[in-house]
C-alpha positions in Angstrom: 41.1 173.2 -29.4 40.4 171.2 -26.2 41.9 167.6 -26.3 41.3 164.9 -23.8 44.0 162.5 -23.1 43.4 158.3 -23.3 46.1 155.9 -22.6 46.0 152.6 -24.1 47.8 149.5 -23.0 48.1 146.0 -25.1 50.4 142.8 -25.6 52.3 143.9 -28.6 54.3 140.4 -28.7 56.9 141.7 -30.6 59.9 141.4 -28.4 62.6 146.8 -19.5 62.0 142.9 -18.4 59.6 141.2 -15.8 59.9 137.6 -14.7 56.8 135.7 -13.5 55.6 132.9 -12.7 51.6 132.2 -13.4 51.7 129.5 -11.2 53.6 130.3 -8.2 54.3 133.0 -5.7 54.2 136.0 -7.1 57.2 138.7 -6.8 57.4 142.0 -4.9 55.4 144.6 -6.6 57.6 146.5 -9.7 57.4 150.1 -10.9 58.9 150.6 -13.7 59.3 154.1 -15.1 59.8 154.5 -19.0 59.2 157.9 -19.9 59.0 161.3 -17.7 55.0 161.1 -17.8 54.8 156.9 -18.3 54.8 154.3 -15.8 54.5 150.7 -16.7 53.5 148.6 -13.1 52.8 144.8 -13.0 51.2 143.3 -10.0 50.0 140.3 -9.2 47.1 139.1 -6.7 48.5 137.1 -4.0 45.0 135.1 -3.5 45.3 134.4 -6.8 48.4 133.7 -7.6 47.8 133.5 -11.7 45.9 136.8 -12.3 48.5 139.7 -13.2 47.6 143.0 -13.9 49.4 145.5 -16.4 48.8 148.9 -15.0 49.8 152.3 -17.4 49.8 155.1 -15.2 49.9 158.3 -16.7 51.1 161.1 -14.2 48.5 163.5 -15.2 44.8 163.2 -15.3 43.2 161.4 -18.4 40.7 158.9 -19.2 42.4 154.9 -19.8 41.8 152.7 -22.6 43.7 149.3 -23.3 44.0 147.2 -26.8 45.6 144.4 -26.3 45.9 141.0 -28.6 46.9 137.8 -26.1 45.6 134.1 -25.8 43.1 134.4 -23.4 40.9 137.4 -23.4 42.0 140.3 -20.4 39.7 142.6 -18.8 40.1 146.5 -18.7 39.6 148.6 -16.1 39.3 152.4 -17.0 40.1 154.5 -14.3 40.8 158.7 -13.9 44.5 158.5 -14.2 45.7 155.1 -15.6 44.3 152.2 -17.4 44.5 148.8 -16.3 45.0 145.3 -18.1 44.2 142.2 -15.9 45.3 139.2 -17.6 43.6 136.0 -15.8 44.9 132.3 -16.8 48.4 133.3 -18.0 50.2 131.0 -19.9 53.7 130.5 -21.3 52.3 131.5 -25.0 51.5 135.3 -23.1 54.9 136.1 -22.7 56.3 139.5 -24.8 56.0 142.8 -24.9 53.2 144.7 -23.2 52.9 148.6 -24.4 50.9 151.8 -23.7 50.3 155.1 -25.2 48.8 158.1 -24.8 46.1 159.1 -27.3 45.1 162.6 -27.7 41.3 162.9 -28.8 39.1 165.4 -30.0 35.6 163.9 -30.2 35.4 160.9 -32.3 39.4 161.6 -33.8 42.6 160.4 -31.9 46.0 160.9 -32.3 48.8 158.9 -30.7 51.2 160.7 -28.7 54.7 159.4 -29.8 56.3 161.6 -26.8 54.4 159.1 -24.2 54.5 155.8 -24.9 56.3 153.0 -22.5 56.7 149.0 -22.7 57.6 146.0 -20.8 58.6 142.6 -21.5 57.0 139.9 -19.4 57.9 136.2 -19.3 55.1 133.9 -18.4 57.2 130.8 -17.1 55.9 127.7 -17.3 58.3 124.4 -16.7 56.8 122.3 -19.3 56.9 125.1 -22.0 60.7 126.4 -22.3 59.8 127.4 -25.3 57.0 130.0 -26.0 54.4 128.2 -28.0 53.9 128.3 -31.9 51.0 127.6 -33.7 52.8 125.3 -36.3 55.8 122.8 -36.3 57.4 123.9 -39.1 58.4 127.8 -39.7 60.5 129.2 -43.1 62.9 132.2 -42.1 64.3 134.0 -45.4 68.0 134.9 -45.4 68.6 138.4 -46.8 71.8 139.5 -47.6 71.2 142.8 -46.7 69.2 142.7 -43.8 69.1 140.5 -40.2 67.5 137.3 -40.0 66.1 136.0 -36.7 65.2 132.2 -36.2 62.2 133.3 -32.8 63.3 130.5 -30.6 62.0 132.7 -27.9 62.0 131.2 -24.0 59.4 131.5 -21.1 62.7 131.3 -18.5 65.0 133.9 -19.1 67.9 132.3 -17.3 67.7 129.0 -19.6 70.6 128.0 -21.7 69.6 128.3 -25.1 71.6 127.0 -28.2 71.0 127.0 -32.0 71.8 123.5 -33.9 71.9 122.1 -37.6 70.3 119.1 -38.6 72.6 118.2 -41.4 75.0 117.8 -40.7 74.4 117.5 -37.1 75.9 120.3 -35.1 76.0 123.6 -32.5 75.9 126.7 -34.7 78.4 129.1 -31.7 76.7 132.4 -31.5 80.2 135.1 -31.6 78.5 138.1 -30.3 79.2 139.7 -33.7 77.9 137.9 -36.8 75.3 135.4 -34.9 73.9 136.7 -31.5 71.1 135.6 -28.8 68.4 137.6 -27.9 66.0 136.7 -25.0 63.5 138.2 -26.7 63.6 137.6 -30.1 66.0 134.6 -30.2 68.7 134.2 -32.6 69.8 136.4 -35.0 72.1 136.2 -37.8 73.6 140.1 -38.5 75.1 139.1 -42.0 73.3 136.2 -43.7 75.3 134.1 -46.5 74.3 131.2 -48.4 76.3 129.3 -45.8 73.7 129.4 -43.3 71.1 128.1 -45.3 69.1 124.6 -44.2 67.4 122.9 -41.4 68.3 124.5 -38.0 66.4 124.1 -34.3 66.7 125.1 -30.9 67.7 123.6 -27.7 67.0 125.0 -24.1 67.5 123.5 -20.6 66.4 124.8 -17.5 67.3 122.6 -14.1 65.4 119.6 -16.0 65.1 117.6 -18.9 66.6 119.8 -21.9 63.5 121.0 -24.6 63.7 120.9 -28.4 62.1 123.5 -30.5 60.1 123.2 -33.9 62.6 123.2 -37.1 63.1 126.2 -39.1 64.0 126.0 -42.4 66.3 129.2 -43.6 66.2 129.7 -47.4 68.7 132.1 -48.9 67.0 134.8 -51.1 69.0 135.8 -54.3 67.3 138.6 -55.3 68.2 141.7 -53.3 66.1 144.4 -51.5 64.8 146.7 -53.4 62.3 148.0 -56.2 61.0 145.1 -58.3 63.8 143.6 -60.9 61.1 143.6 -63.6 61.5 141.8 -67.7 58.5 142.5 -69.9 58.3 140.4 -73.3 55.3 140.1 -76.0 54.3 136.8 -77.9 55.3 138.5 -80.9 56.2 142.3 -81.3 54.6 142.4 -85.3 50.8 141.0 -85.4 48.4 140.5 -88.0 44.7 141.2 -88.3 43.0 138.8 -85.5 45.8 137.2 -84.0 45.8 136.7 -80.3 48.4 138.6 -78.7 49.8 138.2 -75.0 52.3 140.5 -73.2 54.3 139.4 -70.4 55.7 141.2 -67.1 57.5 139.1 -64.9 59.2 140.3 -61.8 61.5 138.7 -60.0 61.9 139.2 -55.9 62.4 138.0 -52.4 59.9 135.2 -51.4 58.1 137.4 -48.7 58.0 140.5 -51.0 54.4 140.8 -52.9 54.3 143.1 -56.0 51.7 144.8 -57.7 51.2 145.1 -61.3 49.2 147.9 -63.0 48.8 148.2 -67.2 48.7 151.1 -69.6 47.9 149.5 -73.3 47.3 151.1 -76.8 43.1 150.5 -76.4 42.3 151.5 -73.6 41.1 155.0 -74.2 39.0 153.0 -76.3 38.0 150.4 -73.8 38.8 147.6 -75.6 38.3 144.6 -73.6 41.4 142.4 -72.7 42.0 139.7 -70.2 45.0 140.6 -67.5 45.7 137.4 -64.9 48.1 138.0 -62.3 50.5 135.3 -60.5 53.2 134.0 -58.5 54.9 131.2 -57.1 58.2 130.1 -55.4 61.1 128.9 -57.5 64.2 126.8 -55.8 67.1 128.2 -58.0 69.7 125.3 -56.2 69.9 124.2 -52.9 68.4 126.2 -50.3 68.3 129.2 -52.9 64.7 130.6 -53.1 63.3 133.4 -55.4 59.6 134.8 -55.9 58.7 135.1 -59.5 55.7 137.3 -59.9 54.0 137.5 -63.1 51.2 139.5 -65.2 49.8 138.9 -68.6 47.8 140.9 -71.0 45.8 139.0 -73.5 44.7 141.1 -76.5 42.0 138.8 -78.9 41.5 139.6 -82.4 44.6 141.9 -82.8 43.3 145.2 -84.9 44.6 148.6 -85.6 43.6 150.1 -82.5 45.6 147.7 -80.3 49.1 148.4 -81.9 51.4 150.5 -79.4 53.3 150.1 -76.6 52.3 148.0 -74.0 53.6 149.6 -70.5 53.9 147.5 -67.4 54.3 149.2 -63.7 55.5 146.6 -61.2 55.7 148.1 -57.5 56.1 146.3 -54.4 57.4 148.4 -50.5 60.6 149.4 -51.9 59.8 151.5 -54.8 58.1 150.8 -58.3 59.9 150.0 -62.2 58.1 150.6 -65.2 59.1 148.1 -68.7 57.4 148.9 -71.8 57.5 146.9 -75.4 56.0 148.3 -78.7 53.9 146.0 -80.9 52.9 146.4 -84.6 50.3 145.5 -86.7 51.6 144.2 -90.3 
């Protein structure tokens, strides 16, 4: 089976290194090899000084896509053995994590090559914008005791001092290289989230100049733990008469960030009886910086009759695994 080989290159933005300035002199050319059969080159165009290209060369001969997802539009070049990603009108919001792959194709169907991929991270620098731009003011980070949290305060300048404060009461949260660390390019990151380190925090970052404030985030310890949906089931009543109205409850719940799913197996339904099942959730504070999704699902059986008397099986799933509750009603 003959396969031909595409590379694709993109701004994945998630979080190696290049430094550049859009607006400056460029630096020297940098080659930068990532894999045995991957190089990642950035160059930029001395006569004009804020296009920068993002070259993936693949050292064998192939045909060169690009996907990419940035600001302002790039152009691609497709060339015999690499593919080329010319980014005009850089910004400071450009900066992250450019990365290329190798597809392998057979007609219409491609496959990515996991044994040929490379990346580089690129800071855009911009004096006025320490900070890379967000599209809001305001951001929620979720503190999970069993996994990292990371507040993005990520910078355009990777040299800038960078520290994490509280707003109330006002102080420097000290990063210790164990439990609270900095990352460049993702930003702070708590290792083992408490309750403690729930609340208001922002970042501050100087550079030779003026020192720059970031947008707030506001970290919300979740109580719930990771895992398959903590899921309750109740009915309105478990003994019915003749043409009551009869609703069966699932509630769930779960992390704030953490969607679930609900799916029903009910006594009539072989029979297509009609019922009414509604589906919702919301956030509930449970104290001070404590926050818990509580998803929920109701059945509504009308005109309770002989057919409808069972047990009423609720499957809750959500990314972690799935419980099933179940409750029997009777008909008296």
């Amino acid at each position: 089976m003959a396969f031909s080989n595409v590379c694709f290159c993109f701004p994945s933005f998630f979080f190696p290194l290049l430094y550049l300035l859009p607006h400056s002199s460029p630096p020297s050319n940098l080659n930068l090899k990532l894999k045995p059969t991957i190089v990642i080159i950035h160059i930029t165009n001395k006569a004009l000084p804020v296009l920068h290209h993002v070259i993936c060369r693949i050292r064998e001969m192939c045909v060169c896509l690009a996907v990419f997802y940035v600001s302002i539009l790039p152009s691609i070049k497709q060339l015999d053995r690499y593919g080329q990603l010319i980014l005009a009108n850089s910004t400071a919001a450009d900066t992250g994590e450019y990365s290329c792959w190798l597809l392998l194709c057979n007609g219409s169907s491609c496959k990515k090559d996991e044994s040929k991929t490379g990346s580089t991270y690129i800071f855009f620098t911009d004096k006025g914008e320490l900070f890379v731009p967000t599209s809001s003011y305001f951001e929620i980070v979720y503190l999970n005791p069993d996994k990292p949290a990371v507040i993005p305060c990520r910078v355009t300048i990777p040299s800038a001092k960078v520290t994490l404060h509280r707003e109330f009461p006002a102080e420097e949260i000290k990063t210790d290289g164990t439990n609270i660390i900095y990352d460049v390019k993702k930003g702070f990151i708590y290792q083992h989230p408490t309750s403690d380190h729930k609340g208001v925090v922002y970042c501050r970052a100087e550079s030779r100049g003026a020192p720059q404030i970031s947008i707030k985030y506001q970290l919300l310890y979740v109580e719930v733990p990771s895992g398959p949906p903590s899921t309750t089931i109740v009915a309105s009543s478990n003994k019915a008469e003749g043409g009551d109205n009869v609703n069966v409850l699932c509630i769930v719940l779960g992390e704030p960030d953490v969607e679930v799913e609900f799916n029903w197996k009910y006594p009539g339904e072989e029979y297509e009886r009609p019922v009414i099942i509604q589906d919702s959730w919301r956030l509930i504070n449970r104290g001070i910086g404590h926050t818990t999704r509580i998803s929920k699902s109701v059945i509504a059986i009308e005109d309770f009759e002989t057919i409808d008397a069972g047990n009423y099986i609720c499957t809750a799933q959500n990314l972690r695994g799935q419980t099933t509750v179940a409750t029997h009603v009777d008909l008296t």
